[in-house]
C-alpha positions in Angstrom: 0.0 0.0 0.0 2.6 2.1 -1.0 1.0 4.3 -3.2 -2.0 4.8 -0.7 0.5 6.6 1.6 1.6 9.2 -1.0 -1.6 10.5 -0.4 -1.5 10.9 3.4 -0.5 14.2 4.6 -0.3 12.6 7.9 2.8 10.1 9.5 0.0 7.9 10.2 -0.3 5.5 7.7 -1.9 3.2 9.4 -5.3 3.8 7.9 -4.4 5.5 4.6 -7.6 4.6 2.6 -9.5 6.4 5.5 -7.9 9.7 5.0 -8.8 9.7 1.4 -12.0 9.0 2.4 -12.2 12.0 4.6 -10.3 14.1 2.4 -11.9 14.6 -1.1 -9.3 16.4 -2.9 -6.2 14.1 -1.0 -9.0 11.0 -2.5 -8.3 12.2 -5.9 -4.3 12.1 -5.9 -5.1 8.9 -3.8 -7.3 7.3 -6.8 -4.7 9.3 -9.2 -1.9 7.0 -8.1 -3.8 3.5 -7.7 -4.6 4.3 -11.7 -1.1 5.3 -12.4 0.7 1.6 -11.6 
């Protein structure tokens, strides 16, 4: 889940997905880079 913790701004990476969840324009770099592997 590397590329889930590019997009947290946070050193807690423990729930990285969640975050994104939260944070509607961090979710859209988040999606970005799950697309881009």
């Amino acid at each position: 889940m590397l590329e889930l913790q590019g997009c947290v701004s946070t050193s807690h990476t423990l729930a990285p997905v969640h975050t994104c969840t939260f944070m509607p324009r961090a979710s859209v770099n988040c999606y970005s880079r799950m697309l881009d592997l």
